[in-house]
C-alpha angles and dihedrals in degrees: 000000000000117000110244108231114201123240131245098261097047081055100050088043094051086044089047078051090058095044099048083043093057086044087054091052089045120155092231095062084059103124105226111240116276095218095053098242104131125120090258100048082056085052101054093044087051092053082047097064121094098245091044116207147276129237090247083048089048096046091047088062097039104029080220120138120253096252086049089053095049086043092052085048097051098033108035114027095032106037105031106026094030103230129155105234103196118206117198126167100228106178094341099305123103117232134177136210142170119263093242089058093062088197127173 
């Protein structure tokens, strides 16, 4: 009994298959939780508060690293949401706030 290959064009459809299935489970369909509980929405009240927060504050709350913090705060929050993040050196420590906050 001989083995059946498959043809080029079975390979490149099942590979088309794959591709359309991985666009399907995309990233960007996600739906953003409705009780405001995600890591960003932490972010964001944290920024809120008067005194602001501090990277270490920021990553307690998100187990994210420092560098993924500042990215989510350029990228997200002032280039998508629009948002003012505001970064003062109060006794040594660097700590950010939104400009709405007006915090010292």
């Amino acid at each position: 009994m001989a083995k059946r290959t498959q043809s080029k064009s079975e390979g490149k459809s099942k590979r088309a298959e794959k591709a359309q299935h991985r666009n399907k489970l995309s990233v960007h369909e996600s739906k953003p939780k409705e009780n405001g509980t995600s890591k960003g929405a932490a972010i964001e009240n944290l920024l809120t508060r008067a005194s602001g927060a501090s990277l270490a504050e920021m990553a307690k709350v998100t187990g994210w690293q420092p560098h993924s913090l500042r990215g989510f705060m350029s990228g997200t929050l002032t280039k998508r949401r629009g948002l003012t993040v505001i970064s003062d050196k109060i006794n040594g420590e660097r700590r950010y706030h939104t400009a709405q906050t007006g915090a010292r």
